[in-house]
NUBARO-309604 format. One record per residue (C-alpha): x, y, z; residue in one letter. Coordinates in steps of 0.2 Angstrom, whole numbers, padded with zeros to 4 digits, always signed. Last residue first. Layout:
# residues N
XYZa/...
This chain:
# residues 290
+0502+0566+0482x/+0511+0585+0485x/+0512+0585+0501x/+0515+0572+0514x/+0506+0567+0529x/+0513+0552+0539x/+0499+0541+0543x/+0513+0527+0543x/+0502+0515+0530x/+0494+0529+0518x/+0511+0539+0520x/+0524+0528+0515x/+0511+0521+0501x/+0509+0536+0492x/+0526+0541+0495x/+0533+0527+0485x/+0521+0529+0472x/+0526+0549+0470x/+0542+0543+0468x/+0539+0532+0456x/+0528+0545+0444x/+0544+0558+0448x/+0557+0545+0438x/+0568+0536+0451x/+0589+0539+0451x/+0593+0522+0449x/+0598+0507+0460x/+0583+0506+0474x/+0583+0507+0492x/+0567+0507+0503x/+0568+0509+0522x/+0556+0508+0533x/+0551+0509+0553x/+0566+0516+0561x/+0563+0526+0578x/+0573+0535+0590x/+0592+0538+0594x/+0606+0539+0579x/+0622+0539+0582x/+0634+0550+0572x/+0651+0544+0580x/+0648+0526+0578x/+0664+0523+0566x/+0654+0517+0552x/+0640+0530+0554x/+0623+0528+0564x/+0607+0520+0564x/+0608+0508+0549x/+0624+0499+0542x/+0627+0494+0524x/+0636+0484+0511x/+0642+0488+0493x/+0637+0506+0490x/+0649+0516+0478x/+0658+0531+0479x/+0653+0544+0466x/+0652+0562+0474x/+0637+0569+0482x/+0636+0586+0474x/+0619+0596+0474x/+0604+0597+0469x/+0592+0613+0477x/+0577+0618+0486x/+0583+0615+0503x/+0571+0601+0502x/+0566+0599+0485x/+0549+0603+0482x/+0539+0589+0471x/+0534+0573+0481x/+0532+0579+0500x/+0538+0574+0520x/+0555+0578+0514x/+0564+0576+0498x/+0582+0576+0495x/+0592+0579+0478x/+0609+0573+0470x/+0612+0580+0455x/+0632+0582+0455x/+0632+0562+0459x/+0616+0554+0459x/+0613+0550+0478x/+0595+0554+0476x/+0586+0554+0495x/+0567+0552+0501x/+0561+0556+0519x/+0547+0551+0527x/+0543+0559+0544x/+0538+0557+0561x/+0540+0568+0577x/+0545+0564+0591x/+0559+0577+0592x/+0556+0588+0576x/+0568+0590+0562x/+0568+0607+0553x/+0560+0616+0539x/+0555+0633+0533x/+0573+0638+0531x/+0579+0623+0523x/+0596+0614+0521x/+0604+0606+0510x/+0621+0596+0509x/+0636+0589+0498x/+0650+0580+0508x/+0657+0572+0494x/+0663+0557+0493x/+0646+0549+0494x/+0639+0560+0507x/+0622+0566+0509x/+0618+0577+0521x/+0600+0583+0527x/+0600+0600+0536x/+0588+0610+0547x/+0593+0602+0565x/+0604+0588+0559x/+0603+0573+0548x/+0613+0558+0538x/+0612+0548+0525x/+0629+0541+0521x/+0638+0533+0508x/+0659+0530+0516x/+0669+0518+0505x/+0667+0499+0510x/+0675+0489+0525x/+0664+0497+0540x/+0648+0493+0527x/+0641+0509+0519x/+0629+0521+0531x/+0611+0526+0534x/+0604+0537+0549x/+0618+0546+0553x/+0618+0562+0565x/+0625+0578+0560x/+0627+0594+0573x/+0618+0607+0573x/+0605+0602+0583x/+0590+0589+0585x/+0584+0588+0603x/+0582+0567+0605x/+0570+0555+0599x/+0569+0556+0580x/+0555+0546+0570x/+0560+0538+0555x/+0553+0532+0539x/+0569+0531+0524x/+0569+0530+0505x/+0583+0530+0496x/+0587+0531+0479x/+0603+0526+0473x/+0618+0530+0460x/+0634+0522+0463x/+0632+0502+0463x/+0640+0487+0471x/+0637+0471+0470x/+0618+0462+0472x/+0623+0449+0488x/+0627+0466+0494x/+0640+0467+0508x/+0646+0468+0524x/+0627+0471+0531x/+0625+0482+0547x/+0613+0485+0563x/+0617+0501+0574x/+0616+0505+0592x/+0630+0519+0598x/+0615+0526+0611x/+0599+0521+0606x/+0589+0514+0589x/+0571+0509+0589x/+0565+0498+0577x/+0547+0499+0573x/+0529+0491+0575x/+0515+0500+0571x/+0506+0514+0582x/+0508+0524+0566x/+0529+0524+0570x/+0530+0515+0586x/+0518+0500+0594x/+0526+0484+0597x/+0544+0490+0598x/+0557+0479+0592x/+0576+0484+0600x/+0593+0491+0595x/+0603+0497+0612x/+0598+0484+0620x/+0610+0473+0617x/+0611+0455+0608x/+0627+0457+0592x/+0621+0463+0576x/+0615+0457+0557x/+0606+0465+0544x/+0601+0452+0530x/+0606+0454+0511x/+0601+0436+0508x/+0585+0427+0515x/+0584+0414+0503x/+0568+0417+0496x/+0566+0435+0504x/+0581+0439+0494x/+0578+0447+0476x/+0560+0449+0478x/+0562+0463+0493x/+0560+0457+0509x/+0577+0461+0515x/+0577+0453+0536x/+0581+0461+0549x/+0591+0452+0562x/+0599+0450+0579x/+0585+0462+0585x/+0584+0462+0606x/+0566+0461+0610x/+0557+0477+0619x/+0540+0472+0613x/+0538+0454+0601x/+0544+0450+0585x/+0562+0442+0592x/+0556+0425+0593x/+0546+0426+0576x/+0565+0430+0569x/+0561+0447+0559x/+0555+0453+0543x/+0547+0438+0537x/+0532+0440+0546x/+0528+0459+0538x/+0525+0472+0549x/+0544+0480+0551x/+0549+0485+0533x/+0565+0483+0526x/+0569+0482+0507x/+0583+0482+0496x/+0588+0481+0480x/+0571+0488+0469x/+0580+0493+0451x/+0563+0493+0444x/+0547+0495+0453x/+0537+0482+0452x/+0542+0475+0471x/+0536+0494+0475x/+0517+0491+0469x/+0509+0489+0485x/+0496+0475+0487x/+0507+0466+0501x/+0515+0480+0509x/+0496+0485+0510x/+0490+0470+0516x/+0504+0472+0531x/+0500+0487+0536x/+0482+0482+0535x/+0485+0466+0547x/+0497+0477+0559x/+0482+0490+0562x/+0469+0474+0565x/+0479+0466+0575x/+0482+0482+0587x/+0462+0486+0586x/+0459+0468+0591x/+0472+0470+0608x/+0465+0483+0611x/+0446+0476+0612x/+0453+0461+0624x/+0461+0472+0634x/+0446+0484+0635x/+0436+0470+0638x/+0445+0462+0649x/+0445+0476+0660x/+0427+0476+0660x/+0427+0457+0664x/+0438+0461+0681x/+0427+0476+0685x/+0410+0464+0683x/+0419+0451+0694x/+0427+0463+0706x/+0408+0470+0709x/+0400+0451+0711x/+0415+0447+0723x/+0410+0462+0735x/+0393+0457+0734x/+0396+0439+0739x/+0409+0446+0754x/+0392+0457+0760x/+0392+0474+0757x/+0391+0487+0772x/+0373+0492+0775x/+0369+0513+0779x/+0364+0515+0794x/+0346+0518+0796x/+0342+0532+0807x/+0337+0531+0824x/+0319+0540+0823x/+0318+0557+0835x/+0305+0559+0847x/
């Protein structure tokens, strides 16, 4: 004779509770755990800003950075805000908050919790740009710029613009295509590179001299000129500023902004190399030549 075989039990509603406890804790956890590694990214970006040696830089003017409190309103620090404003941090303004970028609500410039190094960033889309009228400093002709971004669209050919005057100033422009940088101050002077070109999603630190008929860019390293020569800018000066595309928002910019560093002066190799140093320790953004 053959034994009826056991069937199998079905779990009672107090087993079933017990598992979606244990699931729901685990869960949790991870969250939980998350949320820690997230804290504890932003809290060493921001000791880093913190311990850097940039505000001892001479000729320092402007400075945005997004990990720091004071560089956006607290409401606005959060995923997928709507930027108004971002703040200078740089000695000169943080006190009274001068040199602030300013735009109209839209989400076409928004905070993103976790961009460039998983920190946050500002990411630019369609015609989305954020502007100054004008320097509390004045204006000034020769500048070095240093810029962290991360491009989200097919680069081509044509020029995008990631740094501009103010709409009532003299055009001096950053701007990028596929295998070019452009710098403009009057003078449409470019360089381009055969070795290098501009990734979709893909992040970089990039360093600029507008210095009139030595003007230089840097990419992603300390020593080799990108395109490997300087060339002519012209001799307009900066007074105010817009970030993420040009004046007449024909050059727009899509993707990320995390840094932008602006001195008054032409820097001296030992401080660029600084500036680098600390780009790439708190982005995780490789560069050569360190």
């Amino acid at each position: 004779m053959y034994k009826n075989k056991a069937k199998p039990k079905a779990f009672t509603l107090l087993e079933l509770s017990i598992v979606l406890i244990l699931v729901g804790g685990i869960i949790i956890g991870v969250l939980q755990g998350a949320n820690l590694i997230a804290t504890g990214r932003l809290a060493n970006a921001r000791a880093l800003t913190s311990r850097s040696n940039i505000n001892n830089i001479n000729g320092l003017t402007l400075w945005y950075e997004t990990s720091l409190k004071n560089s956006f309103n607290e409401s606005q620090a959060y995923n997928n805000s709507q930027i108004t404003e971002w703040f200078d941090v740089s000695p000169f303004s943080i006190v009274n908050k001068t040199n602030k970028l300013t735009k109209s609500a839209g989400v076409d410039v928004v905070y993103i919790k976790s961009g460039i190094n998983q920190l946050p960033s500002v990411s630019f889309s369609g015609a989305g740009k954020i502007s100054l009228a004008s320097l509390a400093q004045g204006t000034f002709s020769q500048a070095t710029i240093f810029i962290v971004f991360r491009p989200n669209y097919t680069t081509t050919s044509s020029f995008i613009t990631l740094f501009d005057s103010a709409s009532s100033q003299p055009q001096f422009r950053v701007s990028i295509s596929n295998d070019r940088v452009r710098l403009d101050a009057g003078v449409s002077g470019s360089s381009n590179s055969v070795t290098n070109s501009f990734i979709n999603n893909y992040d970089y630190a990039l360093a600029v001299y507008i210095n009139g008929t030595s003007s230089s860019v840097y990419l992603n390293d300390v020593t080799t000129l990108f395109g490997g020569v300087k060339f002519n800018s012209g001799t307009n000066s900066i007074n105010g500023l817009t970030i993420g595309s040009n004046l007449s928002s024909t050059e727009n910019f899509n993707g990320l902004i995390s840094e932008i560093i602006v001195f008054n002066r032409a820097l001296k190799i030992n401080e660029r190399r600084e500036v680098f140093s600390y780009l790439s320790k708190k982005y995780k953004i490789s560069v050569k030549n360190i």
